[in-house]
N, C-alpha and C positions, 0 to 999 in steps of 0.2 A: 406366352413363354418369355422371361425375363432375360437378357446378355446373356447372364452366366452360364443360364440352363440350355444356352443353345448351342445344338453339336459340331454346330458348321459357321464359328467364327472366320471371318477372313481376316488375313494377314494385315498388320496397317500399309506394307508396303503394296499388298494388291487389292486395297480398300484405294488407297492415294489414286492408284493409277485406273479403278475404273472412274472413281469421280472426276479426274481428268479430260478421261475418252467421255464421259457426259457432258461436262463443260464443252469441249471442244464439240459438240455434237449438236449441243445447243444453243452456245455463241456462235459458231460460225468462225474463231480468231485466234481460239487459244491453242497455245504450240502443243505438241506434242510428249508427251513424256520421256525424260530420257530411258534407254531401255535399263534395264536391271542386269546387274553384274551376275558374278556367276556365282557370287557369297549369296546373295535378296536371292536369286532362283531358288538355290537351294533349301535359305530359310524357310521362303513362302512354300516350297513343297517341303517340307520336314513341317509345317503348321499347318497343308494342307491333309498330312495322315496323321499330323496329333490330334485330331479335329475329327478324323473319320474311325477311325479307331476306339477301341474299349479299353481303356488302360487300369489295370491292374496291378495294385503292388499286394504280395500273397502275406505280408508281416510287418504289423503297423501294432506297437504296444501301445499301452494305456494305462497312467495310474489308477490307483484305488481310490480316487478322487474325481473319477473322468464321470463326468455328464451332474455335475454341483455347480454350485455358483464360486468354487474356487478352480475349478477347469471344464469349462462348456466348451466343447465344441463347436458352438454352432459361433464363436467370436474369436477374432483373432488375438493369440496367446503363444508369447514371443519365448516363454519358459518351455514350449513343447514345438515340435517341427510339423506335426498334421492336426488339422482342422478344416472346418468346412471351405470357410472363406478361401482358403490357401490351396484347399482340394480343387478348388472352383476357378481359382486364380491361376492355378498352375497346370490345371485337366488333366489332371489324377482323378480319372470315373468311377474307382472302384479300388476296398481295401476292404483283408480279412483282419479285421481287429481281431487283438489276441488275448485269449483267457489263460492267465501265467500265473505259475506260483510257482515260487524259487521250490528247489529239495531241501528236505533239512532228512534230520534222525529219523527214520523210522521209527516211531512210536504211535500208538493208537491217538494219542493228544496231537500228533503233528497233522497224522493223515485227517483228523476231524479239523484241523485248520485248515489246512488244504483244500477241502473240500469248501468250508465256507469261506475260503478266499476264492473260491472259482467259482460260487455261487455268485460273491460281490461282483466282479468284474462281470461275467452273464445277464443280472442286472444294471449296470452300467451302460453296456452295451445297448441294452433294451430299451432305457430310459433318453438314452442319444439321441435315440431314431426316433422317437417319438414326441422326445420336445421341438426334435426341428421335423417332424414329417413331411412338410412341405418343399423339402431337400433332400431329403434322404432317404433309402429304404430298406430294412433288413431283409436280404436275401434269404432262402432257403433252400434253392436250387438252381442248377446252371442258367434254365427258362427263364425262371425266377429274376437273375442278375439282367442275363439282358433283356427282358419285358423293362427292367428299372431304369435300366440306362438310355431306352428307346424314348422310356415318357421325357427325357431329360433331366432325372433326378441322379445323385451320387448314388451307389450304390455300398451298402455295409453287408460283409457276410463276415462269420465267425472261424475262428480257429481256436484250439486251444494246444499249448505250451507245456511239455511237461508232463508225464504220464502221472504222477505224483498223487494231481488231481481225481484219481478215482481208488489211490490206493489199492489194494487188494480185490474192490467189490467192482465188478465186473457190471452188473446193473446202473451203474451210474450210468456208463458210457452210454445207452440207452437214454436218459434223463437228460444229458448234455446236446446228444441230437435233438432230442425233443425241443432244447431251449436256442439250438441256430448251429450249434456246433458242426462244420462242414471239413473239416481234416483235425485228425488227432496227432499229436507231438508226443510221441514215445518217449522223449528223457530229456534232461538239460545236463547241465552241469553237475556230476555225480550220478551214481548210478544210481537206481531204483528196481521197482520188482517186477521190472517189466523188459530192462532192456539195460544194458551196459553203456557208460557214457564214454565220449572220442575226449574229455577232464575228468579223471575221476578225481574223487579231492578227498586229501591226504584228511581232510579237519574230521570230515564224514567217517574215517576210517577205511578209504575207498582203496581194494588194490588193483592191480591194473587191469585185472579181470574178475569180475564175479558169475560172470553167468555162461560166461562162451561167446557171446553177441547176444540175441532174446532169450530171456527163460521161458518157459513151458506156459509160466502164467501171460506171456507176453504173445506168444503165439495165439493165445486165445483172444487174446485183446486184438488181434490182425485178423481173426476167424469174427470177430464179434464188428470192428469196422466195417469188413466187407458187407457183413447182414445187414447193418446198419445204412452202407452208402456213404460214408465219413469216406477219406482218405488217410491213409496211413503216412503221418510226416518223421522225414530220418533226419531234419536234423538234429545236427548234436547228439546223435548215437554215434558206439563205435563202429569201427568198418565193417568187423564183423557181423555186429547186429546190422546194418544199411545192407551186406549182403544175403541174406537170410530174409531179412521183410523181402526184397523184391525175389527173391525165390519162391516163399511162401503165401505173398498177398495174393488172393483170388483177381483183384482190381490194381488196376498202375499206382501207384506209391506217389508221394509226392517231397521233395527234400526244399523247403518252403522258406528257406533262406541259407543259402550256402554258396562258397564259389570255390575255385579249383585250386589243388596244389600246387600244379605246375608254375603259376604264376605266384603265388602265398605260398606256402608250406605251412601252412597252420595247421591246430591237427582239427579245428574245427572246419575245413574244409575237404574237398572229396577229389581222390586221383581218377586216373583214367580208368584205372577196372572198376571203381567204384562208379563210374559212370557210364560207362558201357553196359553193367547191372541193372542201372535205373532204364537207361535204355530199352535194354533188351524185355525188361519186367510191361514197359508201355508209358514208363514214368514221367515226370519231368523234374528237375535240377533250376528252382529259381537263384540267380545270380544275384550275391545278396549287397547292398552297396553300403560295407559297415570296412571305413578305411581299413583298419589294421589287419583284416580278412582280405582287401584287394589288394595292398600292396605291404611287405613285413617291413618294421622299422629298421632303418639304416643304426650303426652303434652310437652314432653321434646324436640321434633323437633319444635313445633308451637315456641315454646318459646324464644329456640335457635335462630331461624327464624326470630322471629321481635324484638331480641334483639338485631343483625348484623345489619337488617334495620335500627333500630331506633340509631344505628352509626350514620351510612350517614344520617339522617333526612328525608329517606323516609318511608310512610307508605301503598304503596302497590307496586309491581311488576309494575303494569304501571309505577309509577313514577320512574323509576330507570335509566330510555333514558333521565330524566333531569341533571341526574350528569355529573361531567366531565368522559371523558374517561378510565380516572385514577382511579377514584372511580368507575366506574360502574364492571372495572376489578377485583379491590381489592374485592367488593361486591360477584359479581355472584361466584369469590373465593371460597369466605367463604359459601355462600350459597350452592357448591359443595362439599366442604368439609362438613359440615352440613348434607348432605345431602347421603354422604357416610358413614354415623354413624349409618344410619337409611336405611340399604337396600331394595329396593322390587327389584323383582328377577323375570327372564323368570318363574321359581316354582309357584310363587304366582299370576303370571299371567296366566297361565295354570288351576291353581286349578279353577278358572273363569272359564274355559272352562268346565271344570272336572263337576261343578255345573251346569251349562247352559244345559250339553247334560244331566245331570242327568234330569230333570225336564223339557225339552223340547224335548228330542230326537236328535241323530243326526244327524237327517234333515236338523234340525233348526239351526245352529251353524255356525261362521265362524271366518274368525279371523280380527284382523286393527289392527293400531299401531299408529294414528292419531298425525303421525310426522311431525314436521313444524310446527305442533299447540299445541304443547304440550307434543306428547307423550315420548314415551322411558322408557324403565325398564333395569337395569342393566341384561347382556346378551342380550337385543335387542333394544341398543340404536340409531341404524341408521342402513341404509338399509343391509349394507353389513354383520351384523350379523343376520342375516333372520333365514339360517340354525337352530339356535342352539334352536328355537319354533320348529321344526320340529324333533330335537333330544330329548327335554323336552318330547312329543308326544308317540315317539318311547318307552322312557325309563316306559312311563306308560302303555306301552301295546297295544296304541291304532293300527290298523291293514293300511295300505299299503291305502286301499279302504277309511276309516275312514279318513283318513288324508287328503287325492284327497279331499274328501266332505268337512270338513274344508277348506282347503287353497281355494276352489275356488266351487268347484262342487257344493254345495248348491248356492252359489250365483247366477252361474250359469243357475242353474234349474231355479227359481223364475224370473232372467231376464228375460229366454226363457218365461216362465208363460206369463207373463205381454207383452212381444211380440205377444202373442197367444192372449190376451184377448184381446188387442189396435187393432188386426187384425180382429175379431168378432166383436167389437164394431163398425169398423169404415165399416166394410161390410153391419150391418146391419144399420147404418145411427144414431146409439144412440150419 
């Protein structure tokens, strides 16, 4: 078994100090080590449960370019925040790559894109695990993950993003399990025919409600997960619809990258009934580490922000792929520098967590870092800084046991759940 793949690296500070106590053991002369502060205890134990532990992040995107020879995974690739190397370096064991397709117009030309953009990414996905098999392996069930992670391989399981992707025809969602899909994403940005979005967008025609929270076709789509064993993921639904899925799923729900209001007011994030909901349903609420969701911008960043923009003459982030090269550099620049004035921190991503298990229990809790599409906080801004959520953890007390249940164990259970029900459902013919 190679370094990387082994699950019980030691600390260098407590690698230093047993080669010490050997020297001394075997010379006969050499001193003693001095003992360890109470920073190095608590590292070496925050490395000794990064290390024992299954770490999981539930929302890791992917271009439509992932697993080419213009973005492998299996090499380090400084334009994207996860990859192998980085997974391996960082001990990140485990991530649900995501099958995404933006919403556009409902029309039968969009939903036939849709469908074959989430075919590409499905293949992509597939194509990953298989160029580097001897690192990696696609999951298809909870078993599944940790038999993968036991051999010492990363582990890949699938999600998909966006209900969009099956349009109208309810048979897909069938075809998508088939191809790895283990939690369904109800909506994004804009609503669709499934579920009411927490953005609807004006461009879409979108008003602030279409459907009440799920449409009718959307409950079938929660009756068809359950048969299936997928989980049902609420983000980026409205509250309405997040309350309704955990009313109505047969199996615990899953809200696969989100974090709370009380600390953000975003609306893409979930209050306290909303989370007491998921609670009570048997769900869990991953803690999603995408700044502007952990902590809201101060006026003096918004400010700052579209006074650099409005340099270049663009007025939102998408437009910024229209400048030249040269400008789009100078920009995202300044918009990093901007953006270093103004820190959110692994701390304030934690206190997230810190609130979630206060009022939902730590059943319910888990973590994401929803990279490639947004996420990162300073201290965990790509995969290879994984650790240092696991030493933020440690520093607050949380226990060995505590932590397993975050990074993966809750997820876990609720997958198994949803295996267990999709099993009963489909014996009994529902």
């Amino acid at each position: 078994m190679s370094l990387e793949h082994c699950p019980f690296r030691l600390a260098g500070r407590v690698l230093a100090v047993l080669v010490a106590a050997l020297a001394a053991g075997c010379g006969g002369g050499a001193e003693e080590p001095a003992p360890m502060t109470e920073e190095e205890r608590v590292e070496a134990e925050a490395r000794r449960i990064h290390d024992a532990v299954m770490t999981l992040c539930t929302h890791i995107d992917i271009p439509f370019t992932y697993a080419t020879e213009e973005v492998d995974p299996g090499n380090v690739n400084e334009e994207y925040q996860v990859d192998y190397p980085r997974m391996q370096e960082g001990g990140l064991n485990a991530g649900f790559f995501v099958v995404y397709f933006g919403q556009r117009e409902r029309t039968p030309e969009n939903y036939e894109a849709a469908q074959e953009g989430a075919m590409a990414k499905f293949d992509a996905i597939h194509r990953a695990t298989s160029m580097h098999s001897d690192v990696i392996e696609l999951a298809h069930s909870a078993d599944d993950a940790e038999r993968i992670h036991a051999e010492g391989k990363l582990v890949a399981l699938i999600g998909t993003e966006n209900g969009f992707v099956i349009g109208k025809d309810l048979s897909l969602m069938e075809r998508y399990h088939e191809l790895g899909a283990r939690y369904f994403g109800l909506v994004h940005n804009g609503h669709n025919d499934i579920s009411d979005s927490c953005n609807p967008r004006e461009d879409l025609g979108d008003a602030e409600a279409e459907h009440g929270g799920l449409s009718e076709f959307g409950r079938e789509v929660i009756a068809e997960a359950n048969r299936l064993g997928m989980l049902v993921d609420v983000s980026h639904a409205s509250k309405d619809a997040i309350l309704q899925a955990a009313e109505v799923s047969a199996a615990p729900i899953i809200a696969s990258h989100s974090s709370t209001t009380a600390l953000a007011d975003v609306s893409r994030n979930m209050d306290d009934e909303q989370l007491r909901a998921l609670a009570a349903n048997g769900g869990v609420m991953q803690t999603v580490a995408l700044r502007s969701f952990v902590k809201t911008d101060p006026p003096e960043k918004t400010g700052a922000i579209n006074d650099a923009m409005a340099e270049f003459g663009v007025s939102s982030f998408g437009e910024i792929g229209t400048l030249s090269e040269e400008d789009q550099e100078a920009l995202r620049t300044r918009l990093t520098d901007i953006s270093a004035e103004f820190p959110v921190t692994v701390g304030d991503f934690v206190d997230h967590i810190d609130h979630a298990v206060e009022v939902m229990g730590i059943d319910h809790v888990g973590i994401s870092s929803d990279f490639d599409g947004g996420g990162g906080v300073d201290g965990w801004d790509d995969a290879s800084e994984t650790f240092n959520v696991t030493l933020e953890l440690v520093k607050r007390g949380y226990t060995e046991d505590q932590i397993a249940q975050l990074w993966s164990g809750n997820t876990m259970r609720i997958l198994r759940e949803a295996e267990r029900v999709a099993a009963e459902m489909q014996a009994s013919g529902s």
